[in-house]
C-alpha positions as CSV (number, residue, x, y, z in Angstrom):
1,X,79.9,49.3,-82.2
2,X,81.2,52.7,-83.7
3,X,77.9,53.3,-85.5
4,X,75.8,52.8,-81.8
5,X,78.4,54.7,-80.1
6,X,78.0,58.0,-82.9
7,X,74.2,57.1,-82.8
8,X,74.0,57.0,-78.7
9,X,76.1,60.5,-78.3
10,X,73.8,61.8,-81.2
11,X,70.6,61.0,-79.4
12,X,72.6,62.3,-75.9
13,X,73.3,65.8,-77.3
14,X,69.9,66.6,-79.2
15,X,68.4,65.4,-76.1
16,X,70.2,67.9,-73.7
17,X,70.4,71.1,-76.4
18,X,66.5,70.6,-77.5
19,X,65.1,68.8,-74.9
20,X,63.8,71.5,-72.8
21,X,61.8,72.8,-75.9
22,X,60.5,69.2,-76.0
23,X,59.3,69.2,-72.3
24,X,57.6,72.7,-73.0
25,X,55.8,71.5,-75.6
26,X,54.5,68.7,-74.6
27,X,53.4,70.1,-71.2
28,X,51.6,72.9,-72.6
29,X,50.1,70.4,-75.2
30,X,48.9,68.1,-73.0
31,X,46.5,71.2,-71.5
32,X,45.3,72.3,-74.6
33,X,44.1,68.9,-75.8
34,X,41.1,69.6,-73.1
35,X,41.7,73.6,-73.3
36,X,37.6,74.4,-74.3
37,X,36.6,72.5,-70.6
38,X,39.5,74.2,-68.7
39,X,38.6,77.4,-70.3
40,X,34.9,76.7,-69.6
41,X,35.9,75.9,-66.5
42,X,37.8,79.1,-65.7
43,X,35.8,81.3,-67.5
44,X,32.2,80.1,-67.2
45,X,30.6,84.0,-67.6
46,X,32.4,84.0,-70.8
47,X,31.7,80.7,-72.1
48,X,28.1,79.6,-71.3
49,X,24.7,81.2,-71.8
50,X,21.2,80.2,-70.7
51,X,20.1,79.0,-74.1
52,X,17.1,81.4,-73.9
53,X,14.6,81.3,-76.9
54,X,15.6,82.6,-80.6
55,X,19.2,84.2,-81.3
56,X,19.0,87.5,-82.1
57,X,20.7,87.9,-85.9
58,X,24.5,87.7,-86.1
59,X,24.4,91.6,-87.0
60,X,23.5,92.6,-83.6
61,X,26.1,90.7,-82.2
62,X,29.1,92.5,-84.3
63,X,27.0,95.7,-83.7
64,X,27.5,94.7,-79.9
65,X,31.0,94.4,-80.2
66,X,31.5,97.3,-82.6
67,X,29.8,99.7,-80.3
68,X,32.3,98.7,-77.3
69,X,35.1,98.9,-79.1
70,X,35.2,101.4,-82.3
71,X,38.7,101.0,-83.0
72,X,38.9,97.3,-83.3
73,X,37.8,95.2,-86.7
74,X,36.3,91.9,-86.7
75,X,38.6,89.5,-87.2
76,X,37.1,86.4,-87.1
77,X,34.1,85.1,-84.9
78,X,33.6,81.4,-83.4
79,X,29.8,80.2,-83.9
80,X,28.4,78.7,-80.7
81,X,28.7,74.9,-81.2
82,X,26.3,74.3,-78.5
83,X,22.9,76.1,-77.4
84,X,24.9,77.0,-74.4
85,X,27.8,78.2,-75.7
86,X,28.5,82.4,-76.8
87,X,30.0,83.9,-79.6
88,X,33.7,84.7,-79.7
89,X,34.7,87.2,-81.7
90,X,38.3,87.8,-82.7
91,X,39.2,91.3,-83.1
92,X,42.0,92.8,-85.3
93,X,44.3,89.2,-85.7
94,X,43.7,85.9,-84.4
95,X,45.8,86.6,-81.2
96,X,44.4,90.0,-80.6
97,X,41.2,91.2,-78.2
98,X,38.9,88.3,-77.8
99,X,35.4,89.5,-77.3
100,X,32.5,87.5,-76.3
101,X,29.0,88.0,-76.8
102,X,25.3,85.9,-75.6
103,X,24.0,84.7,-78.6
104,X,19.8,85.4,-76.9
105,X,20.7,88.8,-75.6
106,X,23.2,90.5,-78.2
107,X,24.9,91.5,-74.6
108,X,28.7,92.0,-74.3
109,X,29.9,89.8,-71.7
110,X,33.6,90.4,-71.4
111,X,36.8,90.4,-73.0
112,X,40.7,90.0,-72.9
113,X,43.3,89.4,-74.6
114,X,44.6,86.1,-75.2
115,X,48.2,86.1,-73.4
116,X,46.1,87.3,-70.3
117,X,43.8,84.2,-69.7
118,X,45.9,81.1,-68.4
119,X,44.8,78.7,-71.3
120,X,45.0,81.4,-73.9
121,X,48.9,82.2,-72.3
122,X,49.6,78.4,-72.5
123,X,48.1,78.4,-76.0
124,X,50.8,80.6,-77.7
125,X,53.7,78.9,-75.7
126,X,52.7,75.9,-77.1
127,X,52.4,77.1,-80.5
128,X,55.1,80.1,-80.7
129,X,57.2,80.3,-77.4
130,X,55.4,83.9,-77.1
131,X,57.8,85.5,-79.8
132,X,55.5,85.1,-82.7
133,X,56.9,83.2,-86.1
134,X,60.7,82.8,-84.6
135,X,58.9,80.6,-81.8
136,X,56.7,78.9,-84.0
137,X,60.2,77.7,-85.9
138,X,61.9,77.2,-83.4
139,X,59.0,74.6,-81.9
140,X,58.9,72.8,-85.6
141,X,62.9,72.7,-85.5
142,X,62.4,71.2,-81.9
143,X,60.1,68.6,-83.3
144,X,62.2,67.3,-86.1
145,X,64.3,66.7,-83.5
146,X,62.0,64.5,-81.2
147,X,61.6,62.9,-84.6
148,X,65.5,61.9,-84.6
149,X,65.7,61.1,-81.3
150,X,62.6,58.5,-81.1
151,X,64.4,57.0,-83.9
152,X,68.1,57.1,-82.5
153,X,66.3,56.0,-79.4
154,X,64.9,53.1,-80.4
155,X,68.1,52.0,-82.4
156,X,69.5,51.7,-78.9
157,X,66.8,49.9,-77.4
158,X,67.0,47.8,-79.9
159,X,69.3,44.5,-78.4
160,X,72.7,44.5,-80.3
161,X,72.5,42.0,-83.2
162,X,69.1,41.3,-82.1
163,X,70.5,38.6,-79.7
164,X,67.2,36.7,-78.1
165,X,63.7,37.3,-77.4
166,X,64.8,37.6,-73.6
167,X,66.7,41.1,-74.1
168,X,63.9,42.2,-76.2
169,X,61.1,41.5,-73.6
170,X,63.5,43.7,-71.3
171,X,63.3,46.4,-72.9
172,X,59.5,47.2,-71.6
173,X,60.7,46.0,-68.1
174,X,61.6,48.2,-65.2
175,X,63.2,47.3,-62.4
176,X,61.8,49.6,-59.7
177,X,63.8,47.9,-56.8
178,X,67.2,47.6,-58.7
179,X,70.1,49.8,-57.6
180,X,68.8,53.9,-58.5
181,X,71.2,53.9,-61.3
182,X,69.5,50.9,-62.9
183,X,66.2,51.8,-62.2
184,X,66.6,55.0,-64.0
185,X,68.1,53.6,-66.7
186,X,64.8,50.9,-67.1
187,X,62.8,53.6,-66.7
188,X,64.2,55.8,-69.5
189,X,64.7,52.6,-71.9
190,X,61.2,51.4,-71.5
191,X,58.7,54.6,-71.3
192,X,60.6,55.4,-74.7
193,X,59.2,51.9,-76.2
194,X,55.8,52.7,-74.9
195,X,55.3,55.9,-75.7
196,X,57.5,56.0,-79.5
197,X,54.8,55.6,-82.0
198,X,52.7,58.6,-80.2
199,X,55.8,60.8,-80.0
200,X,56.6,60.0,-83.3
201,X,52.9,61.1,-84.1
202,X,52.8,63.9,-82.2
203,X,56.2,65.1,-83.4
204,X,55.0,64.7,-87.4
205,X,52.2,66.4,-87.2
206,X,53.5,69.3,-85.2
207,X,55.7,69.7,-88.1
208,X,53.3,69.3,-90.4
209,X,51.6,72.5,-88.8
210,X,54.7,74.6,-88.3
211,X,56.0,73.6,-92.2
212,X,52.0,73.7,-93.2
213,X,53.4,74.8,-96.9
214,X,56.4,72.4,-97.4
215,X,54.4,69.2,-95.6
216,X,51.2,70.4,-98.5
217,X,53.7,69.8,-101.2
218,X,54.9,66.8,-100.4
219,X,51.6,65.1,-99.3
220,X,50.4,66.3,-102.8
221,X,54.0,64.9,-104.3
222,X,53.7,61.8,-102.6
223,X,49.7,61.1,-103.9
224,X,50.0,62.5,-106.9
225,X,47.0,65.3,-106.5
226,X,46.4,68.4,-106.8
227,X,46.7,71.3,-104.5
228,X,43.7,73.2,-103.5
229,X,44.0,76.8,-105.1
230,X,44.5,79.6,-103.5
231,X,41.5,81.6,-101.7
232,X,39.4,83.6,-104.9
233,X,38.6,87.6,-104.6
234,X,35.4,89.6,-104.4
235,X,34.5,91.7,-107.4
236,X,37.1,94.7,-107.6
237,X,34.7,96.8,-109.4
238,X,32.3,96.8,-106.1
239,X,35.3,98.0,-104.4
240,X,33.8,100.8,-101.8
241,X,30.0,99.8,-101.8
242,X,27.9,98.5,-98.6
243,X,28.9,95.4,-98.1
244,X,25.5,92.9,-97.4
245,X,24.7,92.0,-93.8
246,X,26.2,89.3,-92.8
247,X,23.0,87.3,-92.1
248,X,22.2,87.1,-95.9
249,X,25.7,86.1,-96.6
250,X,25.7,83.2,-94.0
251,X,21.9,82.3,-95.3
252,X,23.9,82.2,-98.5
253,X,26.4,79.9,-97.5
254,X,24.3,77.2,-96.0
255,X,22.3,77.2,-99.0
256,X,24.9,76.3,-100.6
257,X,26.8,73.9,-98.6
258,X,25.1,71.5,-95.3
259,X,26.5,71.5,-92.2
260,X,26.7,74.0,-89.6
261,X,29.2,77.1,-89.6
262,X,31.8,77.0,-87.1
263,X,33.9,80.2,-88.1
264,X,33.1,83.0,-90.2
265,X,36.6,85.2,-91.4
266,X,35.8,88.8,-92.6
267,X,37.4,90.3,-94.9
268,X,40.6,92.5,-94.0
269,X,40.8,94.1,-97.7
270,X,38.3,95.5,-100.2
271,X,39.2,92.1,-102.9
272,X,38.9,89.6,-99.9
273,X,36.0,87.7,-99.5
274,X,34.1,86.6,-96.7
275,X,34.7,82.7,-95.1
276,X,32.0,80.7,-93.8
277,X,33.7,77.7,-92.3
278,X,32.0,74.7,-92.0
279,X,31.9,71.3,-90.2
280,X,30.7,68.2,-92.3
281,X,29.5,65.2,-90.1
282,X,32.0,62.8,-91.4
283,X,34.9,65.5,-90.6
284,X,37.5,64.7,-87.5
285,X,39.0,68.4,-87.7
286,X,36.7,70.3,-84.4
287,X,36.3,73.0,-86.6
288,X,35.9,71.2,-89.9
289,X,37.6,72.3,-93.1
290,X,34.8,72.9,-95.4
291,X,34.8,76.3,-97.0
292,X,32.5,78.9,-98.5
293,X,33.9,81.5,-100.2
294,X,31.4,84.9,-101.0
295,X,32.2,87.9,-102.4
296,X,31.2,90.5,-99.7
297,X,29.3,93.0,-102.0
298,X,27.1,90.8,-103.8
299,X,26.9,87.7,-101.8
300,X,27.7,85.6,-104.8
301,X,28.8,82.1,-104.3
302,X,33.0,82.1,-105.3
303,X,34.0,78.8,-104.3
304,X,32.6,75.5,-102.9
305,X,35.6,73.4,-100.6
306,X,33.7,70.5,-100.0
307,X,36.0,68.5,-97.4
308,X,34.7,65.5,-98.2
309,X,35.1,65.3,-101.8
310,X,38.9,67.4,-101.9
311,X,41.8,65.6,-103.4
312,X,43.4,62.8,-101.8
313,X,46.4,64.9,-100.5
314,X,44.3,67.8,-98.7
315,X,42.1,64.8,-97.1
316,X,45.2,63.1,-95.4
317,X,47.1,66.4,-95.3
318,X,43.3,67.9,-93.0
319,X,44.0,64.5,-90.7
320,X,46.9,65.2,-89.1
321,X,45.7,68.1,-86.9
322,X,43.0,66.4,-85.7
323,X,45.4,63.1,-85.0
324,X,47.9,66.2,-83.4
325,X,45.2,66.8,-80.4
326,X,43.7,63.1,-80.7
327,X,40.6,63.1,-81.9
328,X,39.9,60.3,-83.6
329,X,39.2,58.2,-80.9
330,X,37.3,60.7,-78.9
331,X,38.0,60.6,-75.0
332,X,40.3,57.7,-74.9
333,X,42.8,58.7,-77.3
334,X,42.5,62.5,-75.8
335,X,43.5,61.0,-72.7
336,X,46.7,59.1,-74.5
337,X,47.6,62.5,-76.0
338,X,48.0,63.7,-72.4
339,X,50.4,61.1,-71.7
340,X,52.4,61.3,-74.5
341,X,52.5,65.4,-73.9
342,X,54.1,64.1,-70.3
343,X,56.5,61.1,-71.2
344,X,58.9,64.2,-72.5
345,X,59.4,65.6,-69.3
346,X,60.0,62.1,-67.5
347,X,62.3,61.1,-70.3
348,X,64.3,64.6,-70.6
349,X,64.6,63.9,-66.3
350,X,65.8,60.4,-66.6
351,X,68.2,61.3,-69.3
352,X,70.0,64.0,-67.8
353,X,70.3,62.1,-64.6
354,X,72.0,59.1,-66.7
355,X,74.2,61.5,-68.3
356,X,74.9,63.3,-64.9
357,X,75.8,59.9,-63.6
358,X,78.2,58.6,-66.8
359,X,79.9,62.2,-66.3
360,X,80.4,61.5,-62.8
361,X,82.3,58.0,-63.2
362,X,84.3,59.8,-66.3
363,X,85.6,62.2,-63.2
364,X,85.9,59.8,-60.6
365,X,88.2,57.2,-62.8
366,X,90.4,60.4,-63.9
């Protein structure tokens, strides 16, 4: 009994002092599981196109965005997935200006920054609290604690001694017509067994992308592979010639690796190369994990990251974001991922109201 009683204030107090970040999280989370159809939805002049003959060449779309804004790099840019869908290009850092452009046209059709849309707002609260890599720790801390709490939770639901199938068949019961103290307390006990394995999911793998490096490691540990080196460097000695257009150096990358390009990263320094990212068939990741590497003066081939045939570790280590926004099991388990983002608020309510109620009775019998 001393054990459940350290275990049940244990699972009080990280409840109360964390659970707020929990709540946050998984309300903002449960948005961005659908966040390309809100954002489609909000922003339809940005997101969809006419699909309207040939594309013009991927140089006069960074031309486009060049011309409109001379003092901004290319960060990144977002390959239309669909024939109705525009470019996106990232400008400066993956948070900065996003600009987007129509993919028949080459014409500018807007741009913002990312805190100013709603989804884009919701987006870096649920990823860094708006404060950058502080936030983003303090959201992977938060998680290891939903971690310790499903676990300290369901050591209480868990019937003392295990005493009879009745108490355990319970424990998914709630009594919505019982006294409001009782019902609250069902409540609490028994949307925590529905909902632990997800949270317990959803909790990993959010720590997985906070503590990317450390969770690496010891998915490589635990398989015994090898980790995937780090990214190689163009030429030095070409260091200050023309770089090729960046039609030739995608042409370049799809001859050497199927599968269409979802992401292309530019280089920020004269020894970086440019990234084509690429999505193989058989991937679950949205954006795939496949990887050409080419050395942006000559166009040469530097690395092939073939998702599909990585080591064991990277494979399972490349699952858990996809399982993170569920989608695995397409709509269905998108859908579940929207509950389980919601069960943290109803649980963090229920809670406090049972610990408001025990505190009350402590002051009443004193």
């Amino acid at each position: 009994m001393k054990v459940r009683k350290i275990i049940f204030y244990l699972h009080l107090y990280i409840g109360l002092i964390a659970g707020l970040f929990m709540v946050l999280a998984g309300l903002t989370g449960s948005m961005i599981v659908f966040r390309e159809e809100i954002e489609t939805l909000l922003h339809p002049e940005l997101m969809k196109t006419v699909a309207d003959g040939k594309r013009v060449p991927l140089e006069t779309v960074l031309n486009t965005a060049r011309k409109a804004y001379p003092e901004d790099t290319i960060f990144s840019v977002r390959m239309p997935w669909t024939p109705e869908q525009t470019y996106l290009l990232k400008m400066n850092e993956p948070h900065g200006l996003f600009v987007y452009v129509d993919p028949y046209s080459g014409e500018l059709l807007g741009a913002h920054r990312q805190e100013d849309t709603f989804m884009g707002w919701v987006t870096l609260v649920h990823t860094e609290l708006l404060v950058g890599e502080r936030g983003k720790t303090i959201l992977g801390v938060s998680a290891l604690l939903l971690i310790c709490m499903s676990i300290t939770g369901f050591f209480l639901w868990w019937p003392p001694n295990g005493k009879g199938m009745g108490k355990f068949a319970r424990g998914f019961r709630v009594s919505w017509f019982a006294p409001r103290k009782k019902m609250i307390f069902d409540l609490h006990r028994a949307l925590g067994a529905y909902t632990i394995v997800f949270l317990l999911i959803a909790a990993f793998t959010g720590v997985s992308l906070v503590f990317n490096k450390t969770i690496q490691t010891l998915t490589n540990f635990v398989t015994a592979s090898a980790p995937i080196p780090g990214p190689p460097h163009s030429d030095p000695l070409n260091a200050g010639k023309m770089t090729l257009p960046i039609d030739t150096l995608l042409h370049q990358a799809d001859s050497s690796l199927s599968g269409p390009a979802t992401w292309i990263s530019f280089p920020q320094t004269p020894q970086a190369p440019v990234v084509v990212r690429k999505k193989m068939p058989e991937e679950f990741n949205p954006n795939g994990k496949s990887f050409v590497y080419l050395d942006q003066y000559t166009g040469e081939v530097l690395r092939i990251e073939n998702a599909l045939a990585a080591p064991l570790g990277t494979r399972i280590y490349n699952f858990f974001y996809p399982l993170h926004i569920g989608v695995p099991g397409g709509t269905f388990t998108r859908i579940l991922q929207v509950i389980t983002g919601l069960s943290p608020l109803i649980l963090f309510i229920t809670g406090y109201l049972m610990w408001r109620n025990r505190t009350k009775a402590k002051i009443y019998k004193m």
